[in-house]
C-alpha positions in Angstrom: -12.2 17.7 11.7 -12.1 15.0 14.3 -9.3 15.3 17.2 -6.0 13.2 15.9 -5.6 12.0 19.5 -9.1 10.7 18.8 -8.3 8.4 16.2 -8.4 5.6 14.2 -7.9 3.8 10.8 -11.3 1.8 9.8 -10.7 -1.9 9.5 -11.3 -3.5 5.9 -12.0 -7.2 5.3 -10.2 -9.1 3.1 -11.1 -11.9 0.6 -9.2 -14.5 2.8 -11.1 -13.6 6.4 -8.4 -11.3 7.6 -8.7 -7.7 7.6 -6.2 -4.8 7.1 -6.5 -0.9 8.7 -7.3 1.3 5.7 -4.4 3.7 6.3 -1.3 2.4 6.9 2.1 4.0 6.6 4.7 3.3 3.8 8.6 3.3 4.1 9.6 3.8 0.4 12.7 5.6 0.0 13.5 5.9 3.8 16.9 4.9 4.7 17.2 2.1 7.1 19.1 3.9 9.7 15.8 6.3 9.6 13.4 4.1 9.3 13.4 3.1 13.3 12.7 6.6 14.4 9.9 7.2 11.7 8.2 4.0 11.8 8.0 4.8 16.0 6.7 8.3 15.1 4.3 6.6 13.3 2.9 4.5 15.5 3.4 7.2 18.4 0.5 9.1 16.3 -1.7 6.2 16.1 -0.6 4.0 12.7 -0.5 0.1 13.3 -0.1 -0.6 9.5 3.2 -0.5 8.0 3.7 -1.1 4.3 7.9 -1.9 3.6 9.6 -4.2 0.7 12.6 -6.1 0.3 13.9 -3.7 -2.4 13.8 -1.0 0.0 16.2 -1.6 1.9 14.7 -0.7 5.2 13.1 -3.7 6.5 16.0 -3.8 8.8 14.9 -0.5 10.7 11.3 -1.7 10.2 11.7 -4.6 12.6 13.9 -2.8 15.1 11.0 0.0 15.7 8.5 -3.3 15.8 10.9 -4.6 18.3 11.2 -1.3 20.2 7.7 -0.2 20.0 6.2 -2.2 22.9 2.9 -2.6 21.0 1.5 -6.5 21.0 2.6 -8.2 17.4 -1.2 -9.2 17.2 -2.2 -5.2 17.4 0.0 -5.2 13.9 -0.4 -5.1 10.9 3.1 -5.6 8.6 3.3 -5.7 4.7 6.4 -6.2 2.7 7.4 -7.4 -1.3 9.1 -10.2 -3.1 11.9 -8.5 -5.3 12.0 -9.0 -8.7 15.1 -10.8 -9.2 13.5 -13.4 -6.7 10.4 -14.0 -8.8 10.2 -17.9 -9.7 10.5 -21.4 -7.9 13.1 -21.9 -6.0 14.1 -18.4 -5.5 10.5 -17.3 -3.6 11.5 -18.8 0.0 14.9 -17.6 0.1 14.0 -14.5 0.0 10.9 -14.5 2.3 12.9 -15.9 4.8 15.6 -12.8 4.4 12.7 -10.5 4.7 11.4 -12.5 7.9 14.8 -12.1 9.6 15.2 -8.7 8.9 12.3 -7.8 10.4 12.4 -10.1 13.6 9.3 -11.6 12.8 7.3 -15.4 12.7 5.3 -14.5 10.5 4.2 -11.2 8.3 0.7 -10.0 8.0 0.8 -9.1 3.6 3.7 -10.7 1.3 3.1 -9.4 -1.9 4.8 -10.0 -5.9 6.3 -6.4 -6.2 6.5 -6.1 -9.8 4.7 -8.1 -12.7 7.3 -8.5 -14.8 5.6 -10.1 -18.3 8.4 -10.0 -19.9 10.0 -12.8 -17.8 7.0 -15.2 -17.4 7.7 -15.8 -13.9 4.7 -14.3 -12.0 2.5 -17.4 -12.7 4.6 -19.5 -10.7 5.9 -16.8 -8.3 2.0 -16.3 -7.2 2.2 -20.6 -6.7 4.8 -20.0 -4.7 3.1 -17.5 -2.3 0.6 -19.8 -2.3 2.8 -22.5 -0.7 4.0 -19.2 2.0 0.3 -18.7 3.1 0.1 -22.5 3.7 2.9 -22.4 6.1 1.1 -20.1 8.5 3.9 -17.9 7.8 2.3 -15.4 5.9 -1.6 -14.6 6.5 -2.8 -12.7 3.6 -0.8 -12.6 -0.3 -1.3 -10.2 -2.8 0.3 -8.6 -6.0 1.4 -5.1 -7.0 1.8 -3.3 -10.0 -0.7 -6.4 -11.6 -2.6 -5.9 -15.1 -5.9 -7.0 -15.1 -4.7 -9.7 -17.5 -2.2 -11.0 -14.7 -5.0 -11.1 -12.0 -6.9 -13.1 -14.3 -4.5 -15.4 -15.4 -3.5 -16.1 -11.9 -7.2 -16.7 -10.9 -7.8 -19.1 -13.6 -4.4 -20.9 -13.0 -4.7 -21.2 -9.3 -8.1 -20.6 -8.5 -7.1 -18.4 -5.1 -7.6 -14.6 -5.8 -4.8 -11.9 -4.2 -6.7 -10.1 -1.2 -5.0 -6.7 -3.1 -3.4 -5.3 -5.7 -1.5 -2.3 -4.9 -0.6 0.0 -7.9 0.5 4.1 -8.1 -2.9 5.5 -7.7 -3.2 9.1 -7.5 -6.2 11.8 -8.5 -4.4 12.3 -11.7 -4.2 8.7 -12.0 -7.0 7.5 -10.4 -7.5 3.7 -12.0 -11.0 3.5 -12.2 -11.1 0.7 -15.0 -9.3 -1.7 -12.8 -10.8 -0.3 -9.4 -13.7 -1.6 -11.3 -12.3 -5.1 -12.4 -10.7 -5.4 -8.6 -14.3 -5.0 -6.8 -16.3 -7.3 -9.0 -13.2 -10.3 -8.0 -13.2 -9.2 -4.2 -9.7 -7.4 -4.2 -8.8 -4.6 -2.4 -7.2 -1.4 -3.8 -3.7 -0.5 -2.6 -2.5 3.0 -3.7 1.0 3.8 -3.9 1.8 7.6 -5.1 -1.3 8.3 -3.6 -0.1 11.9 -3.2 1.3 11.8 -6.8 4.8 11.6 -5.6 4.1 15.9 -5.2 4.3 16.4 -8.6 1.9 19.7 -9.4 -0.9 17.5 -7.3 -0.2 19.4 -4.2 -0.5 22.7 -5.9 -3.6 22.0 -7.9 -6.3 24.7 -7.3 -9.2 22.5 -7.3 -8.0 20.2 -4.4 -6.8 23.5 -2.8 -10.2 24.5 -3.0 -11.5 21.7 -1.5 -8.9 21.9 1.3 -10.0 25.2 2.0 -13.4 24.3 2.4 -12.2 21.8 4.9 -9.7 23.5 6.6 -6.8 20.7 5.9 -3.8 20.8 3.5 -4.0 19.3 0.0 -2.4 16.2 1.3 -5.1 16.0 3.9 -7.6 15.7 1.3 -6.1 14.2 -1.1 -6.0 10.9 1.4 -10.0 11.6 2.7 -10.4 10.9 -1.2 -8.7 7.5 -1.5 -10.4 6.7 2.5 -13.8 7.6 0.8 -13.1 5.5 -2.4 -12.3 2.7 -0.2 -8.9 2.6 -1.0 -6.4 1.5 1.4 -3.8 4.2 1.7 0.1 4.0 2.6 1.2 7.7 2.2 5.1 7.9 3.4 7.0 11.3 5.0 9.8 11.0 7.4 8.6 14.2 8.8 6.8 14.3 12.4 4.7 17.1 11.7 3.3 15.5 8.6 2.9 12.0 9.5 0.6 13.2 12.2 -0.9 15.6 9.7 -1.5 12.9 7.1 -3.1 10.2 10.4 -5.1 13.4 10.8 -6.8 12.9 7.6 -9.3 10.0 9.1 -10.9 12.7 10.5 -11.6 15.2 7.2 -15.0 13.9 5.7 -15.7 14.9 2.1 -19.0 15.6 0.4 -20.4 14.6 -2.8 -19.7 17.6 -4.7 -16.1 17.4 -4.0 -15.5 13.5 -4.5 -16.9 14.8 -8.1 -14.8 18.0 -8.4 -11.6 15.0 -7.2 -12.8 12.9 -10.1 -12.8 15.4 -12.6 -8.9 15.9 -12.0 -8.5 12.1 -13.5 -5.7 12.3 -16.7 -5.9 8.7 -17.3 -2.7 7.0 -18.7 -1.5 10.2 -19.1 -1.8 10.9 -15.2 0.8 7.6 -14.6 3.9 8.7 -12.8 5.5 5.8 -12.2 6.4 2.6 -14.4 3.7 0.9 -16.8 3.5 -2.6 -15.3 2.2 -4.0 -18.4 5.7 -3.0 -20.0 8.2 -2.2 -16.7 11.2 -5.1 -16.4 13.7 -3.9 -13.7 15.5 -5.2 -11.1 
């Protein structure tokens, strides 16, 4: 295993001629009065990819590590999420601008429609509206999370512009192959969220802790050279020092063949999903 000092995420184009760094590091359930020492632990080990939402909370602390950081906005690379109750015209630019001044910012790398929300029949007009955003200049890339393959259709053939990613709870018990499959043939990139399963019995599984062993890394280490060697792109979250260098540290833990294979043996399909079903979830 490669030196952590040594470091660094690969770069991944995007459909729209940006690119994004393939592990980035992801604020959910961090309170925003910890998310400014975190986030600057994180990039103290080498992160530049930060993956926050409105619904969060934090995006507050977010900007003031961006501000405190001393790093050059351009060496950056920010994501955050349109809310659901802010879904539909009229409502989108309110809230992007909220977001914006939270974090300090001009402008934010990734806005993306957090939740699909069929029910409410907004996520056609919502995804116009990001459009509109990414005209501005004030948003370089949009994408969508939580998003059927349905929805990314419909949205293509409504709009004609394709999100750059969809990010949806990916995990090895959950590993979305079907629309990993969909996503590549249309040029988007997949985002996991969960990608450690949230800990849930993942962590203790004895064929990843066989594969760890082999490798000399934690579970969680592995677990995120899987989704690096999928191609994922990868936004595992701890407020912990010791394990956010630990999970940078994966970049450098290389798996073979015959354990990508044992990894996609672990897959339960539907019955893997920890999270909400975003062809039925309607919250917030």
């Amino acid at each position: 295993m490669t030196s952590a000092e040594t470091l660094t995420s690969p770069v991944l184009a995007l459909n729209d001629g940006t690119t994004i760094p393939q592990l980035g590091y992801g604020v959910w359930q961090v309170e925003d009065a910890v998310a400014e020492r975190v986030v600057g632990e994180a990039f103290g080990v080498g992160y530049r990819h930060i993956d926050t939402a409105a619904a969060y909370g934090n995006e507050a602390g977010v900007g003031r590590a961006i501000a405190s950081s001393g790093l050059a906005r351009e060496d950056l690379y920010i994501t955050t999420k349109l809310w659901n109750a802010d879904q539909g015209r009229g409502r989108v630019a309110p809230a992007f601008e909220d977001s914006l001044e939270k974090l300090g910012l001009e402008y934010v790398d990734l806005y993306l429609i957090h939740w699909l929300l069929p029910q409410r029949g907004l996520y056609l007009e919502t995804w116009e509206e990001l459009i509109k955003l990414k005209e501005s200049g004030r948003v370089r890339s949009i994408g969508v999370s939580n998003f059927t393959v349905e929805a990314l259709e419909e949205i293509e053939r409504a709009t004609g512009v394709v999100p750059v990613i969809n990010q949806v709870e990916t995990h090895p018990y959950f590993q979305q192959a079907q629309l990993r499959t969909v996503e590549a043939a249309k040029g988007i990139l997949h985002e996991s969220w969960s990608p450690l399963g949230q800990g849930k019995d993942l962590l203790g599984d004895p064929a990843l802790a066989a594969i760890a062993d082999k490798h000399g890394v934690s579970v969680a280490q592995a677990v995120i050279a899987w989704h690096l060697a999928l191609g994922n792109i990868v936004i595992p979250k701890s407020v912990t020092p010791e394990r956010i260098a630990q999970n940078w540290a994966s970049l450098g833990v290389t798996l073979d063949a015959e354990d990508l294979a044992a990894i996609e043996a672990l897959d339960k399909g539907a019955a893997g999903r920890i999270g909400p079903d975003p062809a039925t979830a309607d919250h917030g």
